[in-house]
Every structure is written in structure tokens, then in C-alpha cells.
KEDO-837526 format. One record per residue (C-alpha): residue number from 1; residue in one letter; y, z, x. Coordinates in steps of 0.05 Angstrom, whole numbers, padded with zeros to 5 digits. Layout:
# KEDO-837526
[NUM,"a",[Y,Z,X]] ...
END
This chain:
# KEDO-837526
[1,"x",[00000,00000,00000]] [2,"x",[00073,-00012,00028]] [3,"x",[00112,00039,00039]] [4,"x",[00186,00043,00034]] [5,"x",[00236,00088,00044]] [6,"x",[00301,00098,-00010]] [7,"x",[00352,00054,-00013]] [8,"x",[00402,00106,00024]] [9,"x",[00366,00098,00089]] [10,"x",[00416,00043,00118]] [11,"x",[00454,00111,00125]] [12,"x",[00421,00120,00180]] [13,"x",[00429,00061,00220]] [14,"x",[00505,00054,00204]] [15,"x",[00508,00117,00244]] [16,"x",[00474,00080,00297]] [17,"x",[00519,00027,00293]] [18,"x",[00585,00073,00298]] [19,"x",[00546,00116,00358]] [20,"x",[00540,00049,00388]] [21,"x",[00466,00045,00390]] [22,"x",[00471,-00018,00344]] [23,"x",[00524,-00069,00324]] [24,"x",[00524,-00071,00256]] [25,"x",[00536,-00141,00263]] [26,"x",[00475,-00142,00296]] [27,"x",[00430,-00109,00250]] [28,"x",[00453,-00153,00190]] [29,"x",[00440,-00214,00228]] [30,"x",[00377,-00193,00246]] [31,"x",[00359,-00173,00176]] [32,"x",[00381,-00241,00145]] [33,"x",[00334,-00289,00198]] [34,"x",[00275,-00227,00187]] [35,"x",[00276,-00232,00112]] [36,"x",[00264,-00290,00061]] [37,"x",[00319,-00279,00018]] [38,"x",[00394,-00245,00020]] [39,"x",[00446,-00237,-00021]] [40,"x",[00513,-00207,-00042]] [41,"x",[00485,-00167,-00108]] [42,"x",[00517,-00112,-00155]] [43,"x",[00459,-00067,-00180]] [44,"x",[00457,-00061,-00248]] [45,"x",[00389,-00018,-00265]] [46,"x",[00312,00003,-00250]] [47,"x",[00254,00023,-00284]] [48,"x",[00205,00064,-00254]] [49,"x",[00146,00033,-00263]] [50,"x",[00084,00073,-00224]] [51,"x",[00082,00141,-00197]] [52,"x",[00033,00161,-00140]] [53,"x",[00011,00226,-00096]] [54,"x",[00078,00219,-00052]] [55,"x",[00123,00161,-00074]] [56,"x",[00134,00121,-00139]] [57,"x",[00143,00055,-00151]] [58,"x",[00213,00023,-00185]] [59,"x",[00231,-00050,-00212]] [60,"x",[00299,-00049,-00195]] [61,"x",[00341,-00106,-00224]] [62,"x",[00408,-00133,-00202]] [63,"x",[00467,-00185,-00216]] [64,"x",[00471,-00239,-00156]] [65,"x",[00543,-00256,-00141]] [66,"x",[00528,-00297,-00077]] [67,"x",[00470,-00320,-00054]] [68,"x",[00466,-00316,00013]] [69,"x",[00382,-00341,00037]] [70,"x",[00328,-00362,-00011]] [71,"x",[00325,-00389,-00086]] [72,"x",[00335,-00350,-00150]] [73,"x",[00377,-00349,-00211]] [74,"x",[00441,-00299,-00225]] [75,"x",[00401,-00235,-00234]] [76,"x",[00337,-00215,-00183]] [77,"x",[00286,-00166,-00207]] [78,"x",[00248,-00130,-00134]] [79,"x",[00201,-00072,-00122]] [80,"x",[00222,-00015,-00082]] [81,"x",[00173,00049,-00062]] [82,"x",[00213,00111,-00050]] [83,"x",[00191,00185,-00047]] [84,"x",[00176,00233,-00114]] [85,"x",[00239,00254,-00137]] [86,"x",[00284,00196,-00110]] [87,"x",[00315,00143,-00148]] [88,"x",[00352,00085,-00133]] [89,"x",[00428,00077,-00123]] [90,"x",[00477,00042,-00174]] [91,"x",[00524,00028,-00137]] [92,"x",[00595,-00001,-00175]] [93,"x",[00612,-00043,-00103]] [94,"x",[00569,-00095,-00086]] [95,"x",[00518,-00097,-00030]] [96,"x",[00495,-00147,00018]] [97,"x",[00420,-00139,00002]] [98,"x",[00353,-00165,00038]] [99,"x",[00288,-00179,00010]] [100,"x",[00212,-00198,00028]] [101,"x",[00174,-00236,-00022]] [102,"x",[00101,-00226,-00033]] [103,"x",[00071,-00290,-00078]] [104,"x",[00121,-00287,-00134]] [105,"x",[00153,-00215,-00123]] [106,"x",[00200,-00199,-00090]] [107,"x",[00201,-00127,-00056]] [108,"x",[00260,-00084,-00015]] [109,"x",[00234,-00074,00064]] [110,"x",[00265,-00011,00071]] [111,"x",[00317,00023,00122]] [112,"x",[00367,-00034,00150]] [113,"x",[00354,-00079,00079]] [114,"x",[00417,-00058,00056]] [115,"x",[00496,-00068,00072]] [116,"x",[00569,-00058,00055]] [117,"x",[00589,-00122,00016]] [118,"x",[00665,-00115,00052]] [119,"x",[00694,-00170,00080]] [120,"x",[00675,-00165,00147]] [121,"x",[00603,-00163,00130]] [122,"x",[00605,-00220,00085]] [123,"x",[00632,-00262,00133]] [124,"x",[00581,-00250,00182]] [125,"x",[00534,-00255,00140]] [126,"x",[00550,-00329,00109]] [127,"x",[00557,-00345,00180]] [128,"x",[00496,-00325,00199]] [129,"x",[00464,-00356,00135]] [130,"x",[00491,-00434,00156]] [131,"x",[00446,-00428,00211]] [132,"x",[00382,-00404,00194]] [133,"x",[00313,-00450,00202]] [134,"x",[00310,-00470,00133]] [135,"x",[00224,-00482,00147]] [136,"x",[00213,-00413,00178]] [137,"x",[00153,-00382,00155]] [138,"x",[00141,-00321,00191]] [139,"x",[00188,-00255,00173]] [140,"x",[00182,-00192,00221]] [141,"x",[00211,-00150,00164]] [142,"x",[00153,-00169,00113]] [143,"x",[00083,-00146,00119]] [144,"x",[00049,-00215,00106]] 
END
């Protein structure tokens, strides 16, 4: 079973970032060639859908503003696991947000899948999007 951590966990690595440890730059452009799909996306709700010994399970659904990598409509429905007791974020400000996709769902990676949608970030990330291999097949994020 894959195993995720909550959606706060980029927390973690912005501190990284401001200690200097990692660009943050760096970490979004790295997310955005290791993933299948990203996007510039407002969440707008989540379901939990199965509960386990230690984590539970959560549809989480959200309204695309700008896609970024990969094909889907205006809204994207994912799975993310995150511990008993945790739920996901709504946040009212957009996020830059990465995804794996397993067959025909799509599912959150964990720590470092998630980013600020401010400008800065934005920008980097459309740059980084207008170069990406659009036949690449292999994703270190994504268990495959």
C-alpha cells in the first residue's frame, strides 16, 4: 500500500529551502519533471473514503485554474493517504500542486507535492513546464 504523508508536509521542506538546504526553485522543478501531472489548483473538498490501522484514505477534489503538465478537465479528483486523525487542507489561495497517476487515478506523492501558487513560483514553474520531455515515461516521485 502507498503511503503518504499530509498535505502540510511541504512545511518542511520550505524550511529547508529558507535554511538554504534547498532552493525552492529547485525543489519545484524537480517535482514538475518527477511527476506526471501539475497544476495551479484551488481545493475545493475531500471525502474520506477508507480508514485503516494507521492512516486513512481521502478523495480529495479540486478546481484547476492552470494547467501546468498532463491532461485533465477544470476540476481533478486524487487520492491522498494521511495519518488517523488528519485531514486535508482547504486552502482559499491556490496551490501549485503535483501528482502521480496510477492507471486512471490519480494520487498526491507526498512531502515536496505541494507549493505556494505566488507569482514567483508560478513563473518558474510554467518555465519549467515549456521544457519538459513531453514522451517521458519514467517518474522518480511515483511508485510504478
Amino acid at each position: 500500500m502507498k503511503k503518504f504523508i499530509s498535505l502540510l508536509g511541504c512545511v518542511s521542506l520550505s524550511a529547508c529551502a529558507s535554511q538554504g538546504v534547498y532552493s525552492q526553485n529547485e525543489v519545484l522543478k524537480d517535482a514538475i519533471f518527477q511527476t506526471p501531472y501539475s497544476a495551479v489548483v484551488k481545493i475545493t473538498g475531500f471525502e474520506k473514503f477508507a480508514e485503516h490501522e494507521e492512516d486513512v484514505l481521502f478523495k480529495v477534489q479540486a478546481e484547476v485554474i492552470q494547467k501546468l503538465r498532463g491532461d485533465v478537465g477544470s476540476e481533478i479528483t486524487f487520492s491522498m493517504y494521511g495519518e488517523l486523525g488528519d485531514e486535508p487542507n482547504i486552502h482559499n489561495d491556490p496551490v501549485i500542486l503535483t501528482l502521480c497517476r496510477d492507471k486512471d487515478t490519480y494520487y498526491w506523492p507526498g512531502t515536496g507535492a505541494e507549493f505556494g501558487a505566488n507569482q514567483e513560483n508560478i513563473l518558474n514553474a510554467q518555465e519549467t513546464a515549456a521544457h519538459l520531455d513531453t514522451d517521458q515515461r519514467h517518474f522518480a516521485h511515483c511508485s510504478e
